[in-house]
DSSP file (Angstrom, degrees, kcal/mol; ACC not computed):
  #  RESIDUE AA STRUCTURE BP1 BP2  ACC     N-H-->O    O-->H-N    N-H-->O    O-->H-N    TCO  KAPPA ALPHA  PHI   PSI    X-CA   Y-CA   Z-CA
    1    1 A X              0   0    0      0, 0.0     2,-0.1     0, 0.0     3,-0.0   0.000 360.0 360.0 360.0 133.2    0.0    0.0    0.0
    2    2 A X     >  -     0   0    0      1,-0.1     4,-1.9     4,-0.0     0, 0.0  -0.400 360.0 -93.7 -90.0-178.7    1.4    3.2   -0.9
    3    3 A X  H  > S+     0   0    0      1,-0.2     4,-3.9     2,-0.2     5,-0.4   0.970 124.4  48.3 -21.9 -80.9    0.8    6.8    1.3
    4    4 A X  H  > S+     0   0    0      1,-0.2     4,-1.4     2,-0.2     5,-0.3   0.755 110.8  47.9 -65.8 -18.3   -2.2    8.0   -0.7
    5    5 A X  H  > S+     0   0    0      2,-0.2     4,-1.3     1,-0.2    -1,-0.2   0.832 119.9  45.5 -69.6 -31.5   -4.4    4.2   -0.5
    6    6 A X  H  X S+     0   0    0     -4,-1.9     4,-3.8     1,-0.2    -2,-0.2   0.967 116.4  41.7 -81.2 -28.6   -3.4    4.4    3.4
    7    7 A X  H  < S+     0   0    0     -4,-3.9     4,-0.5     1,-0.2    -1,-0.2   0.826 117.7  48.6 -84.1  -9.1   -4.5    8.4    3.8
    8    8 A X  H  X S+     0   0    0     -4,-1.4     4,-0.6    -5,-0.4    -1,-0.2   0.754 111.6  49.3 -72.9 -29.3   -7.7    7.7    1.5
    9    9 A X  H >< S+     0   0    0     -4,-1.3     3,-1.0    -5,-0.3     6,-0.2   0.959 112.7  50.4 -79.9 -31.3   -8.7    4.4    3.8
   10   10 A X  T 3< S+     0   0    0     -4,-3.8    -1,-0.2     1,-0.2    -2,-0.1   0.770 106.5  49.7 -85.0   5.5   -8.2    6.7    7.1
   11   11 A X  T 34 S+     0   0    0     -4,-0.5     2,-0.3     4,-0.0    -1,-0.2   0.463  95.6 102.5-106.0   2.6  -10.5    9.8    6.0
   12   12 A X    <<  -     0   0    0     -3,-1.0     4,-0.3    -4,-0.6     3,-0.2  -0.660  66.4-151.4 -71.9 145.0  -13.3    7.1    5.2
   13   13 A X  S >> S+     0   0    0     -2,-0.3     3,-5.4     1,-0.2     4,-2.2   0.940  85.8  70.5 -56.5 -63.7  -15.6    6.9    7.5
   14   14 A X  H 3> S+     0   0    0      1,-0.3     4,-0.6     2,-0.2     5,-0.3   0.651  89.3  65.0 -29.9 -29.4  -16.4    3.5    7.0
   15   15 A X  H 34 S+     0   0    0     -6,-0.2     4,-0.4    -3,-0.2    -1,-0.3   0.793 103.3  47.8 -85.7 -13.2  -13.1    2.4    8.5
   16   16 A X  H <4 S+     0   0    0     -3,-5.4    -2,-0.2    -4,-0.3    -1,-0.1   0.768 112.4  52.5 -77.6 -39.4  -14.2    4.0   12.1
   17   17 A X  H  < S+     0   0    0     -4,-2.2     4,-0.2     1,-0.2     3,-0.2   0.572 105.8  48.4 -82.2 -13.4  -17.4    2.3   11.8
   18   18 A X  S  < S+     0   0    0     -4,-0.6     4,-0.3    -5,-0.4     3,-0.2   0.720 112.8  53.6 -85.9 -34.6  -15.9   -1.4   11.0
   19   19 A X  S >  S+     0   0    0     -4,-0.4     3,-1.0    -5,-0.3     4,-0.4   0.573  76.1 109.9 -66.9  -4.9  -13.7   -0.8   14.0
   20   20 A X  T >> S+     0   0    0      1,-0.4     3,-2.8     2,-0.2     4,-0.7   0.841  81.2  44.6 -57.7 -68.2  -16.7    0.2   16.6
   21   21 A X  H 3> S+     0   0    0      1,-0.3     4,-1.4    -3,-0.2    -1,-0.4   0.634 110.7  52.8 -65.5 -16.6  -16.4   -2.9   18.6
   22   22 A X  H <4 S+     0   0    0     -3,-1.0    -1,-0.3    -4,-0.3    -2,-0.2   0.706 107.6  51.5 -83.0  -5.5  -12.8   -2.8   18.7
   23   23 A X  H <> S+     0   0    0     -3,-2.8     4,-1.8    -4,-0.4    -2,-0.2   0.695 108.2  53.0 -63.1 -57.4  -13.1    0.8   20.0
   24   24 A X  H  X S+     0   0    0     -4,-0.7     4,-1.0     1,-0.2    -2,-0.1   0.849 108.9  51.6 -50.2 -47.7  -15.5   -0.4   22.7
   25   25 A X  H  X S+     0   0    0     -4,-1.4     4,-0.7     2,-0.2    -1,-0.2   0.517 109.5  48.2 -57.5 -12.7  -13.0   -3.0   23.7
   26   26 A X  H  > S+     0   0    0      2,-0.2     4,-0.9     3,-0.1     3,-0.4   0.852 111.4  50.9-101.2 -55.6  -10.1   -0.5   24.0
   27   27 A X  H  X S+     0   0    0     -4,-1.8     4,-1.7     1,-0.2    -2,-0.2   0.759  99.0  58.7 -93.6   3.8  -11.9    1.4   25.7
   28   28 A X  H  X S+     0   0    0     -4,-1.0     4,-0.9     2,-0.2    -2,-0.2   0.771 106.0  55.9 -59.6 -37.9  -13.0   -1.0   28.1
   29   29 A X  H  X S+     0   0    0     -4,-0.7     4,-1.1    -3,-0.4    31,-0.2   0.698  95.7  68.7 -55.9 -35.3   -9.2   -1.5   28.7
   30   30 A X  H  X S+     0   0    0     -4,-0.9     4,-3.0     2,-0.2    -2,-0.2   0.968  98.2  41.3 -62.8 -58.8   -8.9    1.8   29.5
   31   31 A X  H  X S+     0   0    0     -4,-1.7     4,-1.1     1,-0.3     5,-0.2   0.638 110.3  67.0 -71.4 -12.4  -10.8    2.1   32.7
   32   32 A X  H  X S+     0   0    0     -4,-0.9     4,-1.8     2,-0.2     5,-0.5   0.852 102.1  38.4 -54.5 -48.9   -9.3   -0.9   33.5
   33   33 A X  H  X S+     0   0    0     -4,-1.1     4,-2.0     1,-0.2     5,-0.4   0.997 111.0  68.5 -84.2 -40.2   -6.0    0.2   33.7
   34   34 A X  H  X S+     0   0    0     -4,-3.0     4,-1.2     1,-0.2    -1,-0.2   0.808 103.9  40.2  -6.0 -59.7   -7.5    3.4   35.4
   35   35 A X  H  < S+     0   0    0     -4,-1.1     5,-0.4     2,-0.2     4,-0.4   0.906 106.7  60.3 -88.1 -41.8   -8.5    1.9   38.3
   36   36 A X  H >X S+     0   0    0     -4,-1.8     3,-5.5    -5,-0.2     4,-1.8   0.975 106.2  54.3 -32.8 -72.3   -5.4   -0.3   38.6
   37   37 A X  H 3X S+     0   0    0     -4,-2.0     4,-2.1    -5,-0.5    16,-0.2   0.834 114.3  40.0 -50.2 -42.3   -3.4    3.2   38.8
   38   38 A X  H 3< S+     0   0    0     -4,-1.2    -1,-0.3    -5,-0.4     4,-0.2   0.551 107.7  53.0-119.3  35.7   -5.3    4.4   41.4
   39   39 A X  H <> S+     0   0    0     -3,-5.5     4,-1.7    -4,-0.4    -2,-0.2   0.399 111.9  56.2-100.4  -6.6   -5.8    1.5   43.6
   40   40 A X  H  X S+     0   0    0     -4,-1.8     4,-5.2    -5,-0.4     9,-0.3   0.963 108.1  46.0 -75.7 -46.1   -1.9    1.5   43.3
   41   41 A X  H  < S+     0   0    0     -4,-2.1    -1,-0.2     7,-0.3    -2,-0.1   0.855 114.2  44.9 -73.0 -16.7   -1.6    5.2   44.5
   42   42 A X  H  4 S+     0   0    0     -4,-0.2    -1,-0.2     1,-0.2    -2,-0.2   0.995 115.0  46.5 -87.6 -40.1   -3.8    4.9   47.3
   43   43 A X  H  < S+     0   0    0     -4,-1.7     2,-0.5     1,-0.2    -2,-0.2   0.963 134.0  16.7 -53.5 -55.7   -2.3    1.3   48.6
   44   44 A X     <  -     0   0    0     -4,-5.2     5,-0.4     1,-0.2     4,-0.4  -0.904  61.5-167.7-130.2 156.1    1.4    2.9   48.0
   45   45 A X  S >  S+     0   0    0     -2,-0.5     2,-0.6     3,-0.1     3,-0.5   0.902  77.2  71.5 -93.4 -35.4    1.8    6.5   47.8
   46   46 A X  T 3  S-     0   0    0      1,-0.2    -1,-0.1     2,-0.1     0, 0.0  -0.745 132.1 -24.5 -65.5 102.6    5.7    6.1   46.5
   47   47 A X  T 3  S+     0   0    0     -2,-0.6    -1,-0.2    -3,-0.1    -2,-0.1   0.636  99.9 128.5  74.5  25.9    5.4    4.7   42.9
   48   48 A X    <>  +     0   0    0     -3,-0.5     4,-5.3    -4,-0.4    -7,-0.3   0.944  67.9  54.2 -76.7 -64.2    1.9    3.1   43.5
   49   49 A X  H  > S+     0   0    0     -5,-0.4     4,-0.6    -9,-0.3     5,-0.3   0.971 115.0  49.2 -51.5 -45.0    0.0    4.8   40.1
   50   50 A X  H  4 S+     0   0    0      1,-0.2     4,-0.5     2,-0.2    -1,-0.2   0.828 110.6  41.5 -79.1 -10.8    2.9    3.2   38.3
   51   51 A X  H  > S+     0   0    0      1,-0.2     4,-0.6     2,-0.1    -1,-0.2   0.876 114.3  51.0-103.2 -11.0    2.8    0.3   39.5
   52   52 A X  H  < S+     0   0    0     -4,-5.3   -15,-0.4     1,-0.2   -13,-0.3   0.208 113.8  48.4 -69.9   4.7   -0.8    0.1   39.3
   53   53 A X  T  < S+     0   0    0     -4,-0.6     3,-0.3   -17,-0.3     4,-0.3   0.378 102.7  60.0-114.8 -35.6   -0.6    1.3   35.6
   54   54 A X  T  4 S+     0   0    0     -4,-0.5    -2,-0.2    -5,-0.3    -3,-0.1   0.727 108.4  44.9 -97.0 -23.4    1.8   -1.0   34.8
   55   55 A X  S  < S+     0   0    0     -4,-0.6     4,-0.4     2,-0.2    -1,-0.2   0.463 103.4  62.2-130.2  42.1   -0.7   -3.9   35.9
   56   56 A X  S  > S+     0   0    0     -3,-0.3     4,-1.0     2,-0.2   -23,-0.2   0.295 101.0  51.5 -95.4 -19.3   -3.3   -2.6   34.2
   57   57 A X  T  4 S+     0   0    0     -4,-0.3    -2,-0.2     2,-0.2    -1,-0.1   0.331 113.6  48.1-102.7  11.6   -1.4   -3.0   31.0
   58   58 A X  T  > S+     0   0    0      3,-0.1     4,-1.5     2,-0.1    -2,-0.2   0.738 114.7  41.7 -87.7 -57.6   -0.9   -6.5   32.0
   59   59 A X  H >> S+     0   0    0     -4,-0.4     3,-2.2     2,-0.2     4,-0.8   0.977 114.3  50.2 -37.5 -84.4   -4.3   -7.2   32.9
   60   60 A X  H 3X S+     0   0    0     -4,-1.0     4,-1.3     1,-0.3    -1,-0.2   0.730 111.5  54.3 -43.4 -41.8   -5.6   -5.4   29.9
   61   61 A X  H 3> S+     0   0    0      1,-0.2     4,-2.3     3,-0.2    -1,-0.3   0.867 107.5  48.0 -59.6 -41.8   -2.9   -7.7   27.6
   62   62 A X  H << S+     0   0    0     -3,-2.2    -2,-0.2    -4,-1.5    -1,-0.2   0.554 110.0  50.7-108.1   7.3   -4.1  -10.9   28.8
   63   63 A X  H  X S+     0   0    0     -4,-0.8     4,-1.3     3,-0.1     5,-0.4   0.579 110.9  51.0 -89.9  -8.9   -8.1  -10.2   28.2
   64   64 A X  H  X>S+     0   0    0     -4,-1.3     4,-2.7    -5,-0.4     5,-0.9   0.979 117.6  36.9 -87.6 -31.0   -7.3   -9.1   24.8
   65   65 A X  H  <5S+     0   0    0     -4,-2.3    -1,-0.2     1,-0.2    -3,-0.1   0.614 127.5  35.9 -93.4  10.2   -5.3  -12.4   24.1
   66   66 A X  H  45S-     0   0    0     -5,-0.1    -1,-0.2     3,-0.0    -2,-0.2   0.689 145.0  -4.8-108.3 -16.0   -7.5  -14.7   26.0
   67   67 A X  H  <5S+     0   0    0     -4,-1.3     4,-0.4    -3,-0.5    -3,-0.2   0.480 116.4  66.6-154.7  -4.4  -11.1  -12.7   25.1
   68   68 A X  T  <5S+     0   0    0     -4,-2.7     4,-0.3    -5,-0.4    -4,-0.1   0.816  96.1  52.2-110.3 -29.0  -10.8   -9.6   23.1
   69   69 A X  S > <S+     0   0    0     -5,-0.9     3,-1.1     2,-0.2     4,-0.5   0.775 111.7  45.5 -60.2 -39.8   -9.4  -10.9   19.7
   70   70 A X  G >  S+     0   0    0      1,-0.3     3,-1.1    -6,-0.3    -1,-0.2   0.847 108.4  64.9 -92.8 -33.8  -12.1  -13.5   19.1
   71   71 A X  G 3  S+     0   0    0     -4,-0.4    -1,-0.3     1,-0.2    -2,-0.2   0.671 104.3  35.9 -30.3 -46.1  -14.2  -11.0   20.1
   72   72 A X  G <         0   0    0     -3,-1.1    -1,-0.2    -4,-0.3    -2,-0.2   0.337 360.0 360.0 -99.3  -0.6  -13.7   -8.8   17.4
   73   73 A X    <         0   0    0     -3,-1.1    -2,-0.1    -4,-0.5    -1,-0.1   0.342 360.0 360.0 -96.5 360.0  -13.3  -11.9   14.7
């Protein structure tokens, strides 16, 4: 695919609208790792949000490869 085929497929709409449920999913991830990050700061106040962030992107990693791909299939 050259430039202009990839910047004509992102100003379609149609490509936001095939994506919805992966969008949902995403953001479903999100607030996951949200609340991780701040159950981390309140448990430790020194490096807590990161480490609560950090296993929110863990978390968030192993529902999309056990549940979020098949999901979207």
């Amino acid at each position: 695919m050259n430039l202009q085929s990839v910047i004509s497929e992102l100003m379609k709409a149609s490509t936001y609208s095939s994506l919805k449920q992966h969008y949902i999913i995403l953001w479903f991830y999100t607030v996951i790792i949200f609340v991780t990050a701040t159950v981390g700061h309140v448990i430790t106040k020194t490096n807590g949000f990161t480490y609560g962030m950090i296993v929110g992107f863990i978390v968030s990693i192993f529902l999309w490869c056990q549940y979020g791909k098949e999901m979207v299939k």
